[in-house]
C-alpha positions as CSV (number, residue, x, y, z in Angstrom):
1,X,-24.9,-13.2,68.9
2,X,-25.6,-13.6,64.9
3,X,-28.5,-15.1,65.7
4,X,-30.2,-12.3,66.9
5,X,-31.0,-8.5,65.7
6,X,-28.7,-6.2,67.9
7,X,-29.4,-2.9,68.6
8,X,-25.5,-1.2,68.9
9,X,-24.0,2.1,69.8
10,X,-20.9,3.7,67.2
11,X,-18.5,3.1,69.4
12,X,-16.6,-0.5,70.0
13,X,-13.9,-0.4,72.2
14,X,-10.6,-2.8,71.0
15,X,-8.9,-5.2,72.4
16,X,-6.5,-4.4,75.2
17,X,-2.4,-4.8,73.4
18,X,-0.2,-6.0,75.8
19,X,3.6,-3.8,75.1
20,X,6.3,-6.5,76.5
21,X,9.6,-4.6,77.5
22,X,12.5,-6.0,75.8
23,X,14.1,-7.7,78.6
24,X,10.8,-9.4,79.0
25,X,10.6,-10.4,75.8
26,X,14.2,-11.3,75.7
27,X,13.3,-13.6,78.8
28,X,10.3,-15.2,76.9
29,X,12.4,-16.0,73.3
30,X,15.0,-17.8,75.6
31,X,12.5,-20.3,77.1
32,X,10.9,-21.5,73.8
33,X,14.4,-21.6,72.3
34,X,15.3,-23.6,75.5
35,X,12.1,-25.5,74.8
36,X,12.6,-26.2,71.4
37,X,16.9,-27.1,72.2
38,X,15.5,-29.9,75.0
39,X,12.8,-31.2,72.6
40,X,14.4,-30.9,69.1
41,X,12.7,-31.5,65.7
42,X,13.6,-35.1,64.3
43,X,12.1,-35.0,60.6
44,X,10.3,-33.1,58.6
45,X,7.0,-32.4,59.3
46,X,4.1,-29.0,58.8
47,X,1.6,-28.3,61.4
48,X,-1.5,-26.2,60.8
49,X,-2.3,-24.3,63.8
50,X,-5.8,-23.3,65.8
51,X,-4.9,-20.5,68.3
52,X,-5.9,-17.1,70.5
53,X,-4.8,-14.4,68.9
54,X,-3.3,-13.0,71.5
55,X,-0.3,-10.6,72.3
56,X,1.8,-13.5,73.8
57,X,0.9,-16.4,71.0
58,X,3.7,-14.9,68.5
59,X,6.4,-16.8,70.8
60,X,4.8,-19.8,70.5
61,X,4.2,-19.6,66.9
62,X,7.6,-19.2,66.4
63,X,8.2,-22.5,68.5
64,X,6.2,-24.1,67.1
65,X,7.4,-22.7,63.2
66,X,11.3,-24.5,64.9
67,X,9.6,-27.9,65.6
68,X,7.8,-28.0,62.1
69,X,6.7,-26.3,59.0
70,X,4.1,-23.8,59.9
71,X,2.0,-23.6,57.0
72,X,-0.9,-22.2,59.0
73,X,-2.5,-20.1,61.4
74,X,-6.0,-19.7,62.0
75,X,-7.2,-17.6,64.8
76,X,-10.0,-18.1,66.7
77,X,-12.3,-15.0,65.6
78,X,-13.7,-14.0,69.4
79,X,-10.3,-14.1,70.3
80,X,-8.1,-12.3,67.8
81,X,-6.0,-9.2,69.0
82,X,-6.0,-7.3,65.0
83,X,-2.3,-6.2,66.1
84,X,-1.1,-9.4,66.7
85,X,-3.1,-11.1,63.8
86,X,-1.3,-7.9,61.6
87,X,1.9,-9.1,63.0
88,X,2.0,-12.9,62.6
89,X,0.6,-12.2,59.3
90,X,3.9,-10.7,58.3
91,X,5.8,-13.9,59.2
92,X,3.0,-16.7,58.9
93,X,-0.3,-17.6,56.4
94,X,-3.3,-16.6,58.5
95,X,-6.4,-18.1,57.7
96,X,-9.7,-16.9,58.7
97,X,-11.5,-19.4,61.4
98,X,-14.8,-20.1,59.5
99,X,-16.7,-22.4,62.0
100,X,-19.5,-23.2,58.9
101,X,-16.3,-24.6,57.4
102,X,-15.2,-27.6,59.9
103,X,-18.7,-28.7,60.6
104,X,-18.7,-29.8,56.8
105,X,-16.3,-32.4,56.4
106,X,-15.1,-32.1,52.3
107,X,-14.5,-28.2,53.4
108,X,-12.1,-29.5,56.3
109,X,-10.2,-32.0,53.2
110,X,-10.6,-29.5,50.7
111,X,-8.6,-26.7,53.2
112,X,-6.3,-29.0,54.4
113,X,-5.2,-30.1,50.7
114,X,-5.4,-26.9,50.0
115,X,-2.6,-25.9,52.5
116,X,-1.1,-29.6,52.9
117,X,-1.2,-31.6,50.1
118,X,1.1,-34.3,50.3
119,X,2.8,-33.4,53.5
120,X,3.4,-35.2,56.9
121,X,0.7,-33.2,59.4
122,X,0.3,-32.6,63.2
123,X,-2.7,-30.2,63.7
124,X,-2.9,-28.0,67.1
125,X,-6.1,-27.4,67.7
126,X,-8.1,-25.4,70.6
127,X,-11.4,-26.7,71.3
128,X,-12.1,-29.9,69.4
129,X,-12.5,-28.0,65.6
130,X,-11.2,-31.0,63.7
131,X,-12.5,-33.5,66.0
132,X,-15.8,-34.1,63.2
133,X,-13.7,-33.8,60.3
134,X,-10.4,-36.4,61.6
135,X,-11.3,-40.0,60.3
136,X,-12.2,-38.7,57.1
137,X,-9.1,-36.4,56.9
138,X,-7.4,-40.0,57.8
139,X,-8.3,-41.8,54.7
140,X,-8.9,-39.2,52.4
141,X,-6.3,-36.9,52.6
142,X,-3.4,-37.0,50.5
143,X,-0.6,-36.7,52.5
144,X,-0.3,-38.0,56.3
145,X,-2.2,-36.9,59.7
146,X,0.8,-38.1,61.9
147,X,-1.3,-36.4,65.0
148,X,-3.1,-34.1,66.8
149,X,-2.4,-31.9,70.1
150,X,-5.8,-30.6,71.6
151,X,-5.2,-27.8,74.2
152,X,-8.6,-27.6,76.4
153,X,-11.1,-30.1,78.3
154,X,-13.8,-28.8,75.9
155,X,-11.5,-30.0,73.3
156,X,-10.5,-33.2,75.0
157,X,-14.2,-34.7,75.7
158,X,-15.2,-33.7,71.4
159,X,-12.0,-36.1,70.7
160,X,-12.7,-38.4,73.9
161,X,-16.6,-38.6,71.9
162,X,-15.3,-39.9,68.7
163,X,-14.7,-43.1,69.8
164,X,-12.0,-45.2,68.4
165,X,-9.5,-42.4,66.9
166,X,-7.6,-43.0,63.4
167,X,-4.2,-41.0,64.5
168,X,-2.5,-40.1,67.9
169,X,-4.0,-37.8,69.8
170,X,-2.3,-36.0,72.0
171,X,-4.2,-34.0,75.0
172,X,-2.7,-31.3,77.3
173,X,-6.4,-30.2,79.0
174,X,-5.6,-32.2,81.9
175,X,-1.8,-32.2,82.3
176,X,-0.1,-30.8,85.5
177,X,1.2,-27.8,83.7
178,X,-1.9,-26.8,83.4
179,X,-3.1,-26.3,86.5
180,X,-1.3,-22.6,87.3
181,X,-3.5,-21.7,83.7
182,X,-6.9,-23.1,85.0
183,X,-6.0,-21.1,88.3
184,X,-5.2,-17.8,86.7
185,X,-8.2,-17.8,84.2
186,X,-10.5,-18.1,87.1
187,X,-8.9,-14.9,88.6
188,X,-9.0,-13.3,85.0
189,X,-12.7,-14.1,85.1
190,X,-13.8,-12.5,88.2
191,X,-12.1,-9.7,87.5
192,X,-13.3,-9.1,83.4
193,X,-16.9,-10.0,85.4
194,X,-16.3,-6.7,88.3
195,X,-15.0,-4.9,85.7
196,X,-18.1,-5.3,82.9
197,X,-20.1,-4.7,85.9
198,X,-18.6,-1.4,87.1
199,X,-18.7,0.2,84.0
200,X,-22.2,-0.1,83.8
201,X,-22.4,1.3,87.5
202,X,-22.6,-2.0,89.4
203,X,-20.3,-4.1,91.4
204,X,-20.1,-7.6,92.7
205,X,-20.2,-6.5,96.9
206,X,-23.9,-7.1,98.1
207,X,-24.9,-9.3,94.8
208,X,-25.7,-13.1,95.4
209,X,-23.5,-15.4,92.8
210,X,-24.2,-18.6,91.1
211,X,-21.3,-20.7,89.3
212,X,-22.4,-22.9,87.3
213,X,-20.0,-26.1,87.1
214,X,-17.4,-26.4,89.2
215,X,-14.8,-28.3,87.6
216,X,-11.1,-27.0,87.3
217,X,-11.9,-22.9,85.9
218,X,-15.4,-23.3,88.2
219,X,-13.8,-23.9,90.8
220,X,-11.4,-21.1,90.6
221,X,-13.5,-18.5,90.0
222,X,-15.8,-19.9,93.2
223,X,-13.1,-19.6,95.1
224,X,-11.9,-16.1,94.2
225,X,-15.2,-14.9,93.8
226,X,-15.1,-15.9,98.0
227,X,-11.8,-14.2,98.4
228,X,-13.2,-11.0,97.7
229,X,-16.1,-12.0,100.5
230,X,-18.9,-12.1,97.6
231,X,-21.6,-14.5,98.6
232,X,-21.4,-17.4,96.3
233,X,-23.6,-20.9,95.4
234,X,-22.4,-23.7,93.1
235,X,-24.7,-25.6,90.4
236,X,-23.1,-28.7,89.5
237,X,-24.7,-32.2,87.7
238,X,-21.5,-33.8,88.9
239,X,-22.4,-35.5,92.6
240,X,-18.6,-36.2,93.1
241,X,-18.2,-32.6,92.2
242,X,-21.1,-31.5,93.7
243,X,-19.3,-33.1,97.4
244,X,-16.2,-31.3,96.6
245,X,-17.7,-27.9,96.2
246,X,-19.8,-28.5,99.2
247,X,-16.6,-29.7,101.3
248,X,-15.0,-26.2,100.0
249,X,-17.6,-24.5,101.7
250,X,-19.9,-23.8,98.9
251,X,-23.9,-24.1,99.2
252,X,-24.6,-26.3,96.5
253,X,-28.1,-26.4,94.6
254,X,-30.0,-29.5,92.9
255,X,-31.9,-27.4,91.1
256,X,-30.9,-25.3,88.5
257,X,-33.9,-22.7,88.4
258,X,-33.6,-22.6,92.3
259,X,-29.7,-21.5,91.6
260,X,-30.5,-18.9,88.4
261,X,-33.6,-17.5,90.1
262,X,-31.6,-16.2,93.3
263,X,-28.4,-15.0,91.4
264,X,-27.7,-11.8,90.7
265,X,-24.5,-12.7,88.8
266,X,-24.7,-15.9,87.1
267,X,-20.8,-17.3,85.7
268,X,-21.2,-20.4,83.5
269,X,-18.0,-22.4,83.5
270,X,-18.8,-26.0,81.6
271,X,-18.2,-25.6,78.6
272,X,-21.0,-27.7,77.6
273,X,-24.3,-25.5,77.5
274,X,-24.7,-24.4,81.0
275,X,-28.1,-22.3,79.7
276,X,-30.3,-23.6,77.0
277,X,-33.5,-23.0,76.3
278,X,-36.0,-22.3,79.0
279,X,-32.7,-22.0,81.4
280,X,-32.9,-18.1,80.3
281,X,-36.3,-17.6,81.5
282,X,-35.1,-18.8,85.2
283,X,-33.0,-16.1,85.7
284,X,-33.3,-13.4,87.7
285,X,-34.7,-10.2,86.4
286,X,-31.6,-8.0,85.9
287,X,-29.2,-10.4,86.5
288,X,-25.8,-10.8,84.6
289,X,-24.9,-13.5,82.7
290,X,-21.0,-14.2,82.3
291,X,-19.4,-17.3,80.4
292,X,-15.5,-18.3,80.5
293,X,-15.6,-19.8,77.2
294,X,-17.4,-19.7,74.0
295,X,-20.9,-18.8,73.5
296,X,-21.1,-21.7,71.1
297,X,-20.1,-23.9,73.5
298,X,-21.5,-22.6,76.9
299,X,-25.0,-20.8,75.4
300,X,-27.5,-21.5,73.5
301,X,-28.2,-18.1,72.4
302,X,-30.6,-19.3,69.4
303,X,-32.8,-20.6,71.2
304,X,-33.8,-17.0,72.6
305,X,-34.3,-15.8,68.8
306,X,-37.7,-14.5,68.2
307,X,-38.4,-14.0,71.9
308,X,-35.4,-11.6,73.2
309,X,-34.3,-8.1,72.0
310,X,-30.9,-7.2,72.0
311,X,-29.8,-4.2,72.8
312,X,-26.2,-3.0,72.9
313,X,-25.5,-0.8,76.3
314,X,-22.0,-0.8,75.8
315,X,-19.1,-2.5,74.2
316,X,-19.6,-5.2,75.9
317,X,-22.5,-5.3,77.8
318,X,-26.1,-6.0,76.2
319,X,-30.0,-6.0,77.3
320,X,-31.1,-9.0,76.7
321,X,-35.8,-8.3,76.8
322,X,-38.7,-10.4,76.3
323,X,-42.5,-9.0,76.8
324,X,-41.8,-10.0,80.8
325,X,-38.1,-10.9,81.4
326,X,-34.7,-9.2,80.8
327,X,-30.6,-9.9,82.1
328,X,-28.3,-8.8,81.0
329,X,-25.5,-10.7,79.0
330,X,-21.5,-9.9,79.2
331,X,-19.5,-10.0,75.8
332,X,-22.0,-11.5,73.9
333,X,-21.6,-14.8,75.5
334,X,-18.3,-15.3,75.1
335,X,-15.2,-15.6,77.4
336,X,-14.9,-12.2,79.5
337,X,-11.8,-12.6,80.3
338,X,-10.6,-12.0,76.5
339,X,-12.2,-8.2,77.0
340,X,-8.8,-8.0,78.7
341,X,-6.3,-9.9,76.7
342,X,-7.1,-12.8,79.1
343,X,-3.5,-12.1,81.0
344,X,-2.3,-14.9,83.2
345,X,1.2,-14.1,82.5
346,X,4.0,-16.5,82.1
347,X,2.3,-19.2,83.2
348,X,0.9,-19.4,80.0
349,X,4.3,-20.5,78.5
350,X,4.0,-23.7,80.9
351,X,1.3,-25.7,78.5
352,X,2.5,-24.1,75.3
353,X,6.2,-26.0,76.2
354,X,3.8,-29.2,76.4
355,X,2.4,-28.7,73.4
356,X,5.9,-27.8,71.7
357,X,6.9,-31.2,73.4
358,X,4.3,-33.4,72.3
359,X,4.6,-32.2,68.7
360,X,8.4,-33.1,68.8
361,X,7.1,-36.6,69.8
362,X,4.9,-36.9,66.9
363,X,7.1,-35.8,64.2
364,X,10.0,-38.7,65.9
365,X,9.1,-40.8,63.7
366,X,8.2,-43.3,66.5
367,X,5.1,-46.1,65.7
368,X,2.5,-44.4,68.1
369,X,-0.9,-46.0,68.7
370,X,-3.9,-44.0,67.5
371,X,-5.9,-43.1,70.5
372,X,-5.0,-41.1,73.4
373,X,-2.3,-39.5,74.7
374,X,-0.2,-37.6,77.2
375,X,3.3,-36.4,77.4
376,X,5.4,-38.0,80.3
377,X,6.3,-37.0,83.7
378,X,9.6,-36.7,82.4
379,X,9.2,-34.2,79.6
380,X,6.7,-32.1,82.2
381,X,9.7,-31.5,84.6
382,X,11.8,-30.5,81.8
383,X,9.2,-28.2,80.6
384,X,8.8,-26.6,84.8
385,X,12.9,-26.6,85.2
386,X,13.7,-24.7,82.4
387,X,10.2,-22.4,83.3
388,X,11.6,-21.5,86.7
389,X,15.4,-20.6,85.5
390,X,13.8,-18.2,82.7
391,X,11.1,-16.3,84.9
392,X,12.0,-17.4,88.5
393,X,15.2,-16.2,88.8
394,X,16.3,-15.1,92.7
């Protein structure tokens, strides 16, 4: 929403803080230690870390800080809870997340020597950031990319586009573990989306929906969106996906103005630029527009500068106008489930033990090939085991 000139109100609401009660957390320390114990640290190696900022990322941190030598944390800026950035600051070098800075590869180098110099290096990333930058970092850095873990599908296909990769990379977006996440967000969507709605004195019951893309978070929200008996049409490029939705029950459209112009609530879940351009002009007058991830990655807001106002109704909640159009847009484009501290409990913990597990692979020491990667079957039922004793207990 830089683009473009907002109108806003005094008032901004924070982000929600999520108080864990000791026990809880006591719970919570004892998986990642159990994490870190089955998947031990081999050699010395430092990590610089892309991450939400959010109330339950300190425990990872500190996993990951056991496996190697956290010498960085940036958090990414639309998702940063100011308590818990005040509170791994204490412990860990924060960074601020400048997005002009990794589309420029020397700034990349120049940060990473900066932090790194020298040093063996796994970078965990969220969302592809260094996925421009990595060949060069390869050759010209001074120390060693042994690897990098990418934690989302958005992430995956910017490393998956790069062709033939310099180092190891390692991918968790499609893993098992995941699965219970992808579920849960699509709940946490839905219900960020009712909520947005009802504070500006609407609700879902009686509105017509379009998801667009229905791929593993698409296809979640659908079906919850359904659950709650909301009437509900799927978008999708993808025929093999298109056949799924439609053997789920969905109406599925071919064409997209068709599918914006009868939606009263439009969810855009592909994480590659569900509305661009003219795309806005398609929708419904009135209508609400809701993404579950970034707006840089999901909408092309530029493209409405110059012909849309802004105007901020609420914290999160704009008027988007033109001389004959308006909708209205939900958290600026960006993920509504982080209005809420994009809660899907524990089962958060499962991917961030993959992750922890595919770093202790890369700092082994063992020849890996660049390209590629998954951790085994093997390490995944580690990783479930010692999730169900910690926060299934009968």
């Amino acid at each position: 929403m830089d683009q473009l000139a907002v109108n806003r109100p005094a008032d901004r609401a924070s982000p929600a803080t999520i108080v864990t009660e000791p026990s809880v957390r006591s719970r919570i320390e004892q998986y990642f230690l159990t994490i870190n114990n089955a998947f031990p640290a081999t050699r010395d190696v430092a990590s610089i870390v892309i991450t939400h900022m959010l109330p339950d990322r300190p425990y990872f941190l500190d996993g990951v800080a056991r496996g190697a030598d956290l010498i960085s944390v940036l958090p990414k800026p639309r998702s940063c809870d100011p308590d818990t950035r005040a509170a791994v600051s204490s412990r860990y070098q924060c960074d601020d997340l400048d997005r002009d800075r990794f589309t420029h590869t020397g700034k990349v180098l120049a940060y990473v020597e900066e932090r790194a110099a020298g040093r063996d290096l796994v970078l965990l990333d969220i969302g592809g950031y260094f996925a421009p930058a990595l060949t060069s970092l390869c050759r010209q850095f001074s120390g060693r990319i042994v690897g990098v873990i990418e934690d989302t599908e958005n992430g995956y296909r910017k490393y998956l586009s790069c062709g033939k990769l310099p180092c190891p990379v390692f991918s968790v977006a499609r893993s098992p573990l995941k699965q219970p996440e992808d579920y849960l967000v699509g709940q946490s969507i839905v219900f960020s989306t009712e909520s947005l709605l009802r504070a500006h004195g609407d609700i879902l019951h009686g509105r017509e929906t379009c998801v667009i893309g229905y791929g593993k978070i698409g296809r979640s929200v659908a079906n919850t969106l359904r659950a709650k008996s909301v009437r509900t049409t799927v978008y999708e490029t993808d025929p093999v996906r298109a056949v799924e939705a439609m053997s789920h029950g969905f109406a599925v459209k071919w064409s997209k103005a068709e599918a914006l112009g009868r939606a009263d609530v439009v969810v855009c879940a592909t994480g590659n630029r569900a509305l661009d351009g003219e795309d806005f002009t398609y929708l419904r007058p009135g209508s609400y527009v809701a993404s579950v991830t970034s707006s840089d990655d999901e909408l092309n807001l530029a493209s409405l500068r110059g012909a849309y106002r802004v105007d901020r109704l609420g914290p999160h909640l704009s008027r988007m106008t033109s001389w004959n159009h308006h909708f209205y847009l939900l958290n600026d484009g960006n993920a509504v489930n982080f209005v809420h501290g994009a809660a899907v409990g524990p089962f958060i913990f499962l991917i961030q033990g993959e992750i922890l597990a595919a770093l202790a692979l890369l700092s082994s020491g063992r020849v890996m090939e660049p390209g590629l990667h998954e951790v085994g079957n093997r390490e995944r039922e580690i990783i479930a085991r010692s999730w169900l004793r910690c926060f299934n207990e009968e």
